[in-house]
N, C-alpha and C positions, 0 to 999 in steps of 0.2 A: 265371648265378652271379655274374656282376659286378655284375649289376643290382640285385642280394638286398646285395651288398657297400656299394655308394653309398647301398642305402634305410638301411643298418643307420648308415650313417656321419651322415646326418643328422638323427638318432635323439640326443636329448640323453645323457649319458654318466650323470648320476643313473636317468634313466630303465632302464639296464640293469641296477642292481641294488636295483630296489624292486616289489615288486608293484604291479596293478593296483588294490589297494583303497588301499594306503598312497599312490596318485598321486590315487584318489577322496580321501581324505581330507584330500590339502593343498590342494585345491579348493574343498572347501568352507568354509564363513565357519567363522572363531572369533574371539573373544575376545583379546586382545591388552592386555598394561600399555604403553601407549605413555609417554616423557614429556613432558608441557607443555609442553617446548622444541622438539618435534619436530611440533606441531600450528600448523597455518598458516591462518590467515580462508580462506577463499572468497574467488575474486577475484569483484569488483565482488558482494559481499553484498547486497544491499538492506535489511535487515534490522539496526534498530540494536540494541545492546549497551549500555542505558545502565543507568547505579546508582540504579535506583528504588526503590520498598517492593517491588517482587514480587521486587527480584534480592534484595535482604536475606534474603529470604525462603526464596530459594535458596538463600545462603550457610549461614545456619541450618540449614536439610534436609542438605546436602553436610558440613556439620562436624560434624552427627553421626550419619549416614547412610552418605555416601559419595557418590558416583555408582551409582545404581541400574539406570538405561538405560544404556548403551554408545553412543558417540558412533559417526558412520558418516563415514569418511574414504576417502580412495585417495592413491596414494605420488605422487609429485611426481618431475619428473626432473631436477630438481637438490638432491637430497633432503630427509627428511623427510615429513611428510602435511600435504595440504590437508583442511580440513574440509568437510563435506557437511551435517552436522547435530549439531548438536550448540553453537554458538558460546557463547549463554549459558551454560550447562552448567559449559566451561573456563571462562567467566570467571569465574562462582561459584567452581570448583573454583582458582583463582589467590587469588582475596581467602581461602578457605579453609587456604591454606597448603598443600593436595597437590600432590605433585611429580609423579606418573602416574595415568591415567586409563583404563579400560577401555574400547578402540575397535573396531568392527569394520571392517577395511580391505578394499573395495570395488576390483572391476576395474572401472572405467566411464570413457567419454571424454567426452569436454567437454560435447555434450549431454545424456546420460542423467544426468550429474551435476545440471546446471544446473538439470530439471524435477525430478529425487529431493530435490536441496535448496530449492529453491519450495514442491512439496509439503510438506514436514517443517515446512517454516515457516507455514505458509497455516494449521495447526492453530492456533493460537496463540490465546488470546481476545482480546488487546487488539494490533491491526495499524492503521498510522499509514498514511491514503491514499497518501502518499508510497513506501510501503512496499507496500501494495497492490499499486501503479499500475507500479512498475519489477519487482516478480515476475512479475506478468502478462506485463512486457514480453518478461524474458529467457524466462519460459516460453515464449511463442507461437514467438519468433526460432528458441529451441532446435527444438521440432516442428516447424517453418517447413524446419529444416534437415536435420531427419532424413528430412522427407519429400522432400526433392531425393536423397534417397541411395536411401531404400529406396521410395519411394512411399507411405509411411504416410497422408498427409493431402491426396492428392488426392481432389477431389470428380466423376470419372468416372461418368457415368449416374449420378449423387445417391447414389450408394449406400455414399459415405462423409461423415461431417460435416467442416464447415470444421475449419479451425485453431481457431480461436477458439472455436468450441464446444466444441472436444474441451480448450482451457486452463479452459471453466467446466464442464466437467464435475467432481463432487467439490465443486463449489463451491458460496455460496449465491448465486450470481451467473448474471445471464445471460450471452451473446455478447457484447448489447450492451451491457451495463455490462461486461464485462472489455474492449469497445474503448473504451470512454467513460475508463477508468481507467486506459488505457495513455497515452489523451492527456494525460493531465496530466504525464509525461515531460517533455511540450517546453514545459512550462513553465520561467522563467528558476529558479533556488534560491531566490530572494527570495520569490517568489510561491508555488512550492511548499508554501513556511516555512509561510505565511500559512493555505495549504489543511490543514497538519497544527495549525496553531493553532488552527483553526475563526476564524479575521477573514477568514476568502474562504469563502464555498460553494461545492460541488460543483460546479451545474450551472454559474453565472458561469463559474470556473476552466477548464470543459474550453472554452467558446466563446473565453476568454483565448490557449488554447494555441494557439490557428490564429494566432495573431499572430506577425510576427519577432521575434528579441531584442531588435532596436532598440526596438521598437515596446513590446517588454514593458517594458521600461527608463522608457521616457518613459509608459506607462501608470501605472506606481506614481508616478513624480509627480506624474501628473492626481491618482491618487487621494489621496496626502499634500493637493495644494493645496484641493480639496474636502471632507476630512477625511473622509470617509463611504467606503464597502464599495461594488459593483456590484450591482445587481437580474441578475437574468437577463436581460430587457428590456434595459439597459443594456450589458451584455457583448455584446447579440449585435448593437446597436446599432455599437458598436465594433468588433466583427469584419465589419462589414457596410461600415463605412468603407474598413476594410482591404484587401477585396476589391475596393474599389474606387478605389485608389490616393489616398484621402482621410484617413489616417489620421494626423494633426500630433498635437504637444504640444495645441495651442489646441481643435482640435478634440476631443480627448478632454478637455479641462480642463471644457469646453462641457458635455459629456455629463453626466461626473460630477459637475458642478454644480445641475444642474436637482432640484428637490423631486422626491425618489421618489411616485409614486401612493397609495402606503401612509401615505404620512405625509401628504399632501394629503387623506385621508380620515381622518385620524386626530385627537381630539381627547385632550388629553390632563389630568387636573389631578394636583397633587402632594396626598399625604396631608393635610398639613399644613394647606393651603388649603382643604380640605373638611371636616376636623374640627371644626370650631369653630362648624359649623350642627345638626353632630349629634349628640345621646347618643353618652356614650363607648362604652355599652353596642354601639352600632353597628356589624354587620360591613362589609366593606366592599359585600357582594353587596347587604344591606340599604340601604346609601348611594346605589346606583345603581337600587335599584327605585323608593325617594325619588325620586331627581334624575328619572324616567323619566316618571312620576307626574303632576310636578308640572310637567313639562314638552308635558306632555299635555297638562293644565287650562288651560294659559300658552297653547296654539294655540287650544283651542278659545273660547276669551275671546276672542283677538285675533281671528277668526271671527266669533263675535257683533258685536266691534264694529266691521268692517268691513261686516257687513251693515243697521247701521243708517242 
């Protein structure tokens, strides 16, 4: 009888005067007016927020719409809500002038948030490698961590996939492009910048990131002093110095100075300089059947008259 006594006492006190359906039903999700002021970023978002033509776009939709989706958050312990999905969304809903927002608040801890708000974001059509490359990251890290708890992502007798694979599933990505995209992480912000500007390529970029930060540092001024971008060839040139305790200022200056292949094979002229031989009628494909043509006659002459 005492024992019936101590179970009843640990028994929360709302719970003894509500049924079992009314305890199902504040269980499960609803809908919520949260305010604006009570919604807080994600920490370490990857994901920006800026004021482009597609948020215009959304402010538009939202002013005279509403918010149609419901944002997906969980409560915070020094209150308020962190957001999960949803970040654009409020900030359309801010330059809109609404002051609450319909949210569904989420039970979930740090990981299961982390990969829910990766996923939500990875829909997106237009994602900045940058942006990519650090969801990837915190995804794998997150699953990396669930499966020290519950054994989710061990690969025991093969009969579960890596980490990594199970971050590209859903995606249009392999393994090895989500590890290729995670390296670019340790690349310095400088160079990052670069990679989401399209002035660095992909593959250069990821052979970049094996380098220190020192080494990233004095790489962008190789590249400033030669004015030109890296080949692939050349990055992994440079990571190959690195590896092998030869990687100076001068030494990379050396690198990035050399005529790339491409333009040692490449001849080029300006419009301008060829117009003037040819009908204006002329396209430019027509210009270069010419030039091809008569470049042809020009060997086989010089032929003739070396045979004589």
């Amino acid at each position: 009888m005492a024992e019936k006594r101590r179970k009843l006492a640990l028994g929360r006190v709302d719970d003894l005067f509500s049924t079992e359906k009314e305890r199902t039903e504040q269980k499960q999700e609803r809908v919520q007016e949260i305010p604006l002021t009570e919604l807080h970023p994600f920490k370490n978002h990857p994901f920006k927020v800026v004021d482009d033509e597609a948020m215009l776009r959304t402010v538009e939709s939202v002013s005279q719409y509403g918010i149609l989706a419901p944002l997906i958050a969980r409560e915070r312990e020094e209150g308020g809500y962190e957001l999960i999905s949803g970040h654009r969304r409020k900030h359309a809903a801010e330059l809109a002038g609404l002051e609450k927002l319909p949210v569904i608040v989420r039970d979930l801890d740090d990981d299961a948030a982390t990969i829910l708000m990766v996923d939500s974001n990875l829909q997106r059509e237009t994602i900045l490698p940058s942006e990519r490359a650090w969801a990837y990251r915190l995804k794998l890290e997150a699953m990396k961590h669930q499966g020290k708890r519950t054994d989710l992502t061990s690969c025991q007798l093969g009969t579960k996939l890596r980490t990594d694979e199970r971050v590209a599933n859903g995606t249009n990505d392999s393994a090895r492009t989500v590890q290729r995209f995670i390296r670019l992480t340790y690349l310095i912000p400088d160079l990052l910048e670069l990679v989401d500007q399209k002035k660095l390529a992909f593959n250069p970029a990821v052979e970049l990131s094996y380098l220190s930060e020192e080494q990233q540092n004095n790489f962008l001024e190789a590249m400033h002093y030669a004015q030109t971008t890296p080949s692939l060839s050349q990055s992994q040139r440079i990571k190959k110095l690195a590896a092998d305790g030869l990687c100076t200022l001068e030494a990379m200056c050396a690198v990035m100075s050399e005529e790339k292949k491409e333009m040692m094979d490449r001849v080029t002229f300006k419009g301008d300089e060829l117009r003037k031989y040819f009908p204006k009628s002329y396209t430019p494909k027509q210009m270069q059947e010419t030039i091809i043509k008569l470049l042809a006659q020009w060997q086989k002459k010089k032929q003739r008259d070396m045979s004589l």
